[in-house]
C-alpha positions in Angstrom: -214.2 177.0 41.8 -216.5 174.1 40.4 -216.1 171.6 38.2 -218.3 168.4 37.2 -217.3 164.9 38.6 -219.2 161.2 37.1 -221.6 160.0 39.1 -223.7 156.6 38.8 -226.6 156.2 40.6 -227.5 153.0 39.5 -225.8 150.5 36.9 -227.7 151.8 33.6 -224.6 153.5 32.5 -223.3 149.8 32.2 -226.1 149.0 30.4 -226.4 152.3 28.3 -222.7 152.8 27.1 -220.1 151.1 25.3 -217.7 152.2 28.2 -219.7 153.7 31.5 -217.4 156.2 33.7 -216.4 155.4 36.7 -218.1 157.2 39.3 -215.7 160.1 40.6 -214.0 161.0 37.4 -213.3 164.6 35.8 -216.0 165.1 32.9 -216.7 167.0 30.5 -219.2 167.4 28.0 -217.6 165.0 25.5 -219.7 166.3 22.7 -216.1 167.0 20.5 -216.1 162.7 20.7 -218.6 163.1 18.1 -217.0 166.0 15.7 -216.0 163.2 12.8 -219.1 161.1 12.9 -222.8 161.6 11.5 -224.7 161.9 14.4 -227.6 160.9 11.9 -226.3 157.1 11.6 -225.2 156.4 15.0 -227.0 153.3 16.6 -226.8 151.6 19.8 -224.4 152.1 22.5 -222.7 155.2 20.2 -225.9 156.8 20.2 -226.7 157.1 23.4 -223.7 158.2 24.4 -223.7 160.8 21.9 -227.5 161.5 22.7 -227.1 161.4 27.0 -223.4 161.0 27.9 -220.9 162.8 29.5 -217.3 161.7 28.9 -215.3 160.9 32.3 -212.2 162.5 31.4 -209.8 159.3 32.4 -211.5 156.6 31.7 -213.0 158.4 28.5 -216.3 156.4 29.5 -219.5 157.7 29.5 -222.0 159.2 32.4 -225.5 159.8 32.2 -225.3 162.4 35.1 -222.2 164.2 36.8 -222.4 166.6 39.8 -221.0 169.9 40.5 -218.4 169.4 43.0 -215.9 172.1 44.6 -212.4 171.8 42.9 -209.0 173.6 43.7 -207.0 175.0 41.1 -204.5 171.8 41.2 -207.6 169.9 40.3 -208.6 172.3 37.3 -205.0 172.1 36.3 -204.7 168.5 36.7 -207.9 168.2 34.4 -206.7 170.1 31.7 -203.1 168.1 31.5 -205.2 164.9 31.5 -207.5 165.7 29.1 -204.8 167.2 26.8 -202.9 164.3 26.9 -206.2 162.1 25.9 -206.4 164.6 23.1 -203.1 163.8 21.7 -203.1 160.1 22.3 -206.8 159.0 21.4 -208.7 161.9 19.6 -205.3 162.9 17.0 -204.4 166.8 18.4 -201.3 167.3 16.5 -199.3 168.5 19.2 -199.5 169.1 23.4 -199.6 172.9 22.9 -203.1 172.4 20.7 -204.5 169.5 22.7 -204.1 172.1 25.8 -205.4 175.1 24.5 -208.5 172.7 23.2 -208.3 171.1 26.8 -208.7 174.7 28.4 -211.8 175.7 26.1 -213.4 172.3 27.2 -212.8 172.7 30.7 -213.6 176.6 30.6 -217.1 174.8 29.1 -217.5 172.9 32.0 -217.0 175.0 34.6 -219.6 178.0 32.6 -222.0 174.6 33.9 -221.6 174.7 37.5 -223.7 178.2 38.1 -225.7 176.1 40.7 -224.4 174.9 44.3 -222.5 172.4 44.7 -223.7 168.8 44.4 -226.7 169.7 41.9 -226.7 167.1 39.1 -226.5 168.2 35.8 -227.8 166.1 32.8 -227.5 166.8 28.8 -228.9 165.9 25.5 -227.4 166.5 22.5 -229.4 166.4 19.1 -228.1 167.1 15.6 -230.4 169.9 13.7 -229.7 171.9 10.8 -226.0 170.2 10.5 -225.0 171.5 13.7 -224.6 169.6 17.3 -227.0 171.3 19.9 -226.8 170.3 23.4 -229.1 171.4 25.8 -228.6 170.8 29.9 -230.6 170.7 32.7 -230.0 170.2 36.5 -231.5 168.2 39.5 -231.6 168.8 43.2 -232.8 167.3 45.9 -236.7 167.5 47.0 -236.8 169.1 50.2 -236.3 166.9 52.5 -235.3 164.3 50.7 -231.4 162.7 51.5 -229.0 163.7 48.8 -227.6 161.7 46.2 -231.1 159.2 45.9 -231.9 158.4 42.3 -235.6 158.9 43.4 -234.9 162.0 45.3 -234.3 164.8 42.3 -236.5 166.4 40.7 -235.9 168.5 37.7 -235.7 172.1 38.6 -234.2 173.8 35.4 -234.6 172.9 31.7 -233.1 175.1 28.9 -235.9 174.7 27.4 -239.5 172.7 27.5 -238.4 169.9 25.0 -237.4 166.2 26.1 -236.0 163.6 24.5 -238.3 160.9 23.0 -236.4 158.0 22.7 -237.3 155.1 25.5 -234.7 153.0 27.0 -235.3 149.0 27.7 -233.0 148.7 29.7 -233.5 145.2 31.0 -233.8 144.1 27.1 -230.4 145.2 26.7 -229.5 143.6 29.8 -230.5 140.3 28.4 -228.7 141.1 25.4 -225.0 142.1 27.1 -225.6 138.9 28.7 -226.1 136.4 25.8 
């Protein structure tokens, strides 16, 4: 079985997010963060992370990339007791019987992501269209050749569909600003 772990391959998530990930975490898709806001009035920090982020399951920080990894069945387990627990405690599920069946559907979600082999990256944008959340996802593997795991070594392979996000990034503006 496969599930999707954080990954940072530089320190933009630090930059990007309110909360970055750490590198090596259980994620999911995180998009159920988002279920009582308006996606249309998010700013900032919250928006990216609604627009590019992943949500590392224990930190409930935010990654920009995660990679498909091999798990055991203790791990998937594991995952969906942690992230049922995080339900309850930070996201209001009434009770540990809900927050688990809604920790199952989130980690069945993931793993319907990890159709590729094992340490392909896997990126997402999420848009709000016609009042409804859409995410689309896309993975990146290495060039041929190319060592594994380089920021500068993928290259996009798969795209659900032709379309890519338009927003730019400054990201040593906001650098400058996290540091005033």
């Amino acid at each position: 079985m496969k599930l999707l772990r954080t990954i940072r391959l530089d320190a933009s998530d630090t930059f990007v997010f309110e909360r970055a990930a750490e590198p090596g975490e259980w994620a999911v898709s995180g998009a159920f963060v988002f279920w009582t806001a308006d996606p249309t009035v998010l700013q900032g920090k919250a928006r990216s992370a609604f627009r590019s982020g992943f949500l590392g399951v224990e930190s409930l920080g935010w990654s920009t990339l995660v990679q498909i990894v091999e798990a055991s069945e203790d791990d998937r387990a594991r995952l969906i007791d942690l992230l049922a627990q995080k339900l309850v405690a930070h996201f209001g599920a009434p009770d540990m019987e809900a927050a688990r069946a809604a920790a199952m559907e989130e980690v069945a979600f993931s793993e319907s992501l990890c159709n590729q082999p094992k340490d392909i990256l896997v990126g997402v944008h999420r848009s709000f269209e016609d009042g409804a959340v859409r995410e689309t996802f896309r993975t990146l593997r290495p060039r041929e050749g190319a060592k594994p795991n380089r920021v500068f070594a993928f290259l996009e392979v798969e795209d659900a569909e032709d379309e890519q996000p338009a927003d730019r990034v400054d990201l040593i503006t906001m650098a400058d600003r996290e540091r005033k």
